[in-house]
C-alpha positions in Angstrom: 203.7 120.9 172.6 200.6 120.3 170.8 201.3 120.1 167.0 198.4 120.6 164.2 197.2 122.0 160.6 195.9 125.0 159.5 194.3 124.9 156.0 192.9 128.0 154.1 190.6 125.7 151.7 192.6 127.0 148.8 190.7 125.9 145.3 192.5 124.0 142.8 192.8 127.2 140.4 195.2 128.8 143.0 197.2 126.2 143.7 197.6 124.9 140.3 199.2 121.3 139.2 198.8 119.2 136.3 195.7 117.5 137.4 192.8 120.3 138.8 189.9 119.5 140.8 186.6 120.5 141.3 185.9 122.6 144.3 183.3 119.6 145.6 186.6 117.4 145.1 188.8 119.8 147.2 186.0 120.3 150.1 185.9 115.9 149.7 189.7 115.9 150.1 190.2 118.5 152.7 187.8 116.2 154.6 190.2 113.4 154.4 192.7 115.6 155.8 191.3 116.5 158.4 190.6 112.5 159.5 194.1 111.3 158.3 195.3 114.0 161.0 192.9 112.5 163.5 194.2 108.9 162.9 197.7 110.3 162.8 197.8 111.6 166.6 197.5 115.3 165.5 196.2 117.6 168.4 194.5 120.2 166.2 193.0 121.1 162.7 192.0 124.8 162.2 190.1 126.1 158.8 190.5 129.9 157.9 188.4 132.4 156.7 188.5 134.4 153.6 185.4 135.3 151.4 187.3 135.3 148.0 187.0 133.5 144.5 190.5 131.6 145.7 189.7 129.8 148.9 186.4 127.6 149.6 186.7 128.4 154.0 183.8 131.6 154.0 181.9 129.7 156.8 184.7 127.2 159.0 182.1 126.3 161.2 180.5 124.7 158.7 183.8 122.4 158.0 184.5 121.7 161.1 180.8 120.2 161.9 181.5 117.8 158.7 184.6 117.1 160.2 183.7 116.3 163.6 181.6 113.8 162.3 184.1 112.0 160.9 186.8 111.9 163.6 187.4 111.2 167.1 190.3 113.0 169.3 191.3 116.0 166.9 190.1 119.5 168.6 188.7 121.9 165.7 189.4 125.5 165.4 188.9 128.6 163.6 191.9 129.8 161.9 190.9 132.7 162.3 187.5 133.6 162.6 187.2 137.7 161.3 185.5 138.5 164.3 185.8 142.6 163.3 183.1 142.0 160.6 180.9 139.4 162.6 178.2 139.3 165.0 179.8 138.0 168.3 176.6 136.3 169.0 176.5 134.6 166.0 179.8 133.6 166.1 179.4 132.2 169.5 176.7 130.4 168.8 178.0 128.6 165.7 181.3 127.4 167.8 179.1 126.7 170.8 177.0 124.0 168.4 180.5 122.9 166.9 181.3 121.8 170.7 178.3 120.2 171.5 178.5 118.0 167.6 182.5 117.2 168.7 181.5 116.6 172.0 183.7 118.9 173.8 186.4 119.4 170.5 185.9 123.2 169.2 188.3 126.2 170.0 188.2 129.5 168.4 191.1 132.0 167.2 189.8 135.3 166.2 191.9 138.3 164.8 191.2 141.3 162.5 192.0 139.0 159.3 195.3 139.7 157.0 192.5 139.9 154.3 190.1 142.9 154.3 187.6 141.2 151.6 185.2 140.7 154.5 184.5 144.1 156.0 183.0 146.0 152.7 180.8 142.5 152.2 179.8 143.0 155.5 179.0 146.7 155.6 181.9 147.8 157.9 184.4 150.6 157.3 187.9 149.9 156.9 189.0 153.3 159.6 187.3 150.9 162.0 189.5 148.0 161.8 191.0 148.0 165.5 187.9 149.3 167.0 185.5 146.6 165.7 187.7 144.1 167.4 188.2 145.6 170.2 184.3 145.9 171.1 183.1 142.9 169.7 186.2 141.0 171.7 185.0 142.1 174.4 181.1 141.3 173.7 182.0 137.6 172.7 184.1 137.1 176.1 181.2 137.9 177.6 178.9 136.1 176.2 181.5 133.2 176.9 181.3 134.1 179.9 177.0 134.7 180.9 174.2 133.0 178.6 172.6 136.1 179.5 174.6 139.6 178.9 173.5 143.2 179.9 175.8 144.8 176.8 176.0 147.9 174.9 178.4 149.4 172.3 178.9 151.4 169.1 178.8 149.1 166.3 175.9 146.6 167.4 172.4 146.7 169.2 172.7 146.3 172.6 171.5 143.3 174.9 169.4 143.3 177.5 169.7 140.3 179.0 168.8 137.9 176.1 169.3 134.4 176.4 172.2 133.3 174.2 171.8 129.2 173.7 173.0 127.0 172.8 176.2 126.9 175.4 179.1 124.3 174.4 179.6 121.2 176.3 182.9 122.5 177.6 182.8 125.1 180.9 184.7 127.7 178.9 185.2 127.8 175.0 188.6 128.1 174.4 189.3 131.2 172.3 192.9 132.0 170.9 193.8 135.9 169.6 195.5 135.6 166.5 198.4 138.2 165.5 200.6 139.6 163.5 203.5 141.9 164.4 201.6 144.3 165.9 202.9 144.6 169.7 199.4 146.6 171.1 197.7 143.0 169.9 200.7 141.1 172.1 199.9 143.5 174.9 195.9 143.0 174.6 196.3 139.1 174.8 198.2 139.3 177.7 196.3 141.8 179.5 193.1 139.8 178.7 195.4 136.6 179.9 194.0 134.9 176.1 196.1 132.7 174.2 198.2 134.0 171.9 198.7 132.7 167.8 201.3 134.6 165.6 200.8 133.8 162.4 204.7 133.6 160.9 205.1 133.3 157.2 208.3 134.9 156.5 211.4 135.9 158.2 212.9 134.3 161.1 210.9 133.0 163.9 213.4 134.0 166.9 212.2 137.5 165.9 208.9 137.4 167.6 210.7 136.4 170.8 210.7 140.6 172.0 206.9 140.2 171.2 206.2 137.2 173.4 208.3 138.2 176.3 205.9 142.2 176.0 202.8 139.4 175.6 204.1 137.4 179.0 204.8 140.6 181.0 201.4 142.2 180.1 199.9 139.1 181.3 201.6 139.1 184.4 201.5 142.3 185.2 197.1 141.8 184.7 197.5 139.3 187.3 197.3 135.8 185.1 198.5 132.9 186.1 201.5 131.7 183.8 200.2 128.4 182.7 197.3 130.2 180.9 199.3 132.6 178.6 200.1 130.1 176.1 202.0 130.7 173.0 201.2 129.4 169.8 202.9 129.9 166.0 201.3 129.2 162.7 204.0 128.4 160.4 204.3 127.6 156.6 205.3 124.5 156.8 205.6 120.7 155.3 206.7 116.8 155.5 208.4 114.2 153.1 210.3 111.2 153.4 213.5 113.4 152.1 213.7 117.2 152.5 214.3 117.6 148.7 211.0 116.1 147.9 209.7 118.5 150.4 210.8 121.0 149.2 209.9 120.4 145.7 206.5 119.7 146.6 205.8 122.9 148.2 207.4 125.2 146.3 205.6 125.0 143.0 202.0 125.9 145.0 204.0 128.6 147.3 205.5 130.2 144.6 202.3 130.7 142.6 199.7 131.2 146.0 202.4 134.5 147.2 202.9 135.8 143.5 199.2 136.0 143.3 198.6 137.6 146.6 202.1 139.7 146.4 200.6 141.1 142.8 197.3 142.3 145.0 199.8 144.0 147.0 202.0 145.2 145.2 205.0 143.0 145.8 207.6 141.1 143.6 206.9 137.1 142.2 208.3 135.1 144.9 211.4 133.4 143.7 213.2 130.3 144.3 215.6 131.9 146.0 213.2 133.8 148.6 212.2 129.9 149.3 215.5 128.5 149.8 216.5 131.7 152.2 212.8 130.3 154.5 213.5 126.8 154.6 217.1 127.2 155.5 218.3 126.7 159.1 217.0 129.9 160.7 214.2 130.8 158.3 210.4 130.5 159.3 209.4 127.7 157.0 209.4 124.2 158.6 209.5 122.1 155.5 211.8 118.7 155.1 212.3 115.2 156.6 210.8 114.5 159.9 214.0 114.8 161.8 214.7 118.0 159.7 211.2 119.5 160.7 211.6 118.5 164.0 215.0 120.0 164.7 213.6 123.9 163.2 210.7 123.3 165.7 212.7 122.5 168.7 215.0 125.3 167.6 211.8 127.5 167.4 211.0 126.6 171.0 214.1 127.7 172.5 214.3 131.0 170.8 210.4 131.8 172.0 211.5 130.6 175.3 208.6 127.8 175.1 205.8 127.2 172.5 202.3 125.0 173.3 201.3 124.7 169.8 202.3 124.6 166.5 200.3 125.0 163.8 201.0 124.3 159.9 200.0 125.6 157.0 200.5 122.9 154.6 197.5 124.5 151.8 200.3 125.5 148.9 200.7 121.3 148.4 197.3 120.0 148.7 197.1 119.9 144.5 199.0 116.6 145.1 196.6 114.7 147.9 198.8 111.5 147.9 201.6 113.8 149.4 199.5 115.8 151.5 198.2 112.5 153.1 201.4 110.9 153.2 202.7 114.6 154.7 200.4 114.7 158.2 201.1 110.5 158.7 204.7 111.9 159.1 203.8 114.9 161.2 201.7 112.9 163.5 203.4 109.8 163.8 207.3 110.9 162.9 207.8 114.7 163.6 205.1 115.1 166.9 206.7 111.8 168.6 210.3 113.2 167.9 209.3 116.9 169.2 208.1 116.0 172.7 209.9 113.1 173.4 213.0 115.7 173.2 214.3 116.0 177.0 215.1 119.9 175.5 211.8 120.6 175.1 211.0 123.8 176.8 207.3 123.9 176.7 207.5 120.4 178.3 209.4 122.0 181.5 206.8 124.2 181.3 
């Protein structure tokens, strides 16, 4: 199982803490994130997009450029790239240069986005959400696919054959479809034989399980070999030396990152006790000790019959750097080790 980071950028004003930062001071540490995960083992950093006051991650390609400049092994990904309200092209492009900086390191998961910020900045219309996706899916595909695509569709001039340069160094840019809970977007993964990433930040994870198994018949039943419909989960999630200290690290940032976003839509304050329910034995959250982590991971595996990456969200404790640090050295060196050297594994029978 390949184990990793997300990170939504999140400024200092959302997360809070005694001590704020400067955005340049956040972008500086989330930097140092991203290498500590490289020198840690990690297999995979991703940086999300939102294009809101809160988060400093409008242009991950960007990021990830810095970032492959300053590590080595890591692979880079969006997390996820909006593709509804981009230009396939573009987005192609940008990914395609990331590669050739990382020398063969960039990936790509694209989704609709939880957030809808980016499709009024854009100039897109909100009854167009699925539709946008669909097509320019299937435009970026192939221009994965061709460096010169005959292509037309509703929502963006059409090619003729264009040249689309640069290409990335590897054969085939690896691109991820991010969901939800939505089982038409487990269906279209599988049909399209893409790799699948549920993002997961509440309930239980064994509950997606009916969604993976539609995702792994839709695949087979388009003809894909099974070893290329891999499943991966982006969890809340993070690491101490104790699980108390975990705990009490996260939860302070958690609890005011989902009251602010819950207040947008309409939802309760979270509450202590909401936490304590997800980082219990069967809920989503995969914070505590290494061995604790490890266990709710290997536990996840089994009940999604086999999981190729894990990705966590760590953002609600980066106001306290020295733990954040501290955190990924444990996930790389503790929790990752512990995970696949587990002769339960069930990814690792494949």
């Amino acid at each position: 199982m390949e184990i990793g980071i997300d990170s939504f950028a999140a400024t200092s004003a959302l997360l809070g803490g005694e001590h704020p930062v400067s955005d340049s001071d956040r972008m500086a540490f989330l930097l140092d994130e991203i290498e500590a995960a490289d020198r840690a083992g990690l297999d995979v950093f991703g940086i999300g997009e939102h294009h809101r006051r809160d988060y400093l991650d409008s242009a991950p390609p960007v990021i990830l450029a810095a970032a492959a400049a300053r590590t080595k092994t890591i692979r880079l990904t969006s997390a996820v790239s909006v593709l509804s309200a981009a230009d396939p092209v573009r987005v192609f492009q940008e990914f395609a240069t990331l590669d050739l900086i990382s020398r063969g390191r960039a990936e790509m998961v694209v989704g609709r986005g939880s957030s809808v910020e980016a499709y009024p900045l854009f100039g897109y219309d909100l009854k167009d959400y699925d539709a946008l996706f669909a097509e320019k899916l299937d435009l970026l595909l192939k221009v994965r696919e061709n460096a010169q695509v005959d292509w037309s569709g509703r929502f963006r001039a059409p090619l003729r054959g264009q040249g689309i340069y640069p290409r990335p160094q590897q054969a085939s840019l690896p691109i991820w479809l991010g969901v939800g809970g939505t089982p038409q977007s487990f269906v279209r993964a599988g049909t399209l034989g893409l790799p699948l990433m549920i993002a997961i930040i509440g309930g239980e994870i064994a509950r997606f399980r009916p969604l993976v198994d539609l995702y792994r018949q839709a695949g087979a039943q388009a003809g894909h070999a099974t070893d290329t419909l891999k499943v991966g989960i982006h969890a809340m999630g993070f690491v101490a030396d104790t699980t108390r200290e975990a705990q009490d690290r996260f939860f302070p940032g958690w609890q005011q990152m989902f009251t602010k976003i819950g207040r947008e839509r309409g939802w309760p304050p979270a509450t202590r006790a909401q936490f304590d329910q997800l980082v219990a034995p069967n809920g989503a959250f995969l914070v505590g000790d290494p061995e604790t982590v490890a266990a709710k991971i290997l536990r996840a595996d089994r009940d999604i019959g086999g999981i190729d990456r894990l990705t966590f969200q760590m953002s609600s404790a980066a106001h306290d750097q020295d733990a954040m640090l501290r955190s990924i050295e444990l996930l790389g060196r503790e929790v990752r080790t512990r995970v696949n050297a587990d002769p339960d594994h069930v990814s690792a029978k494949g």
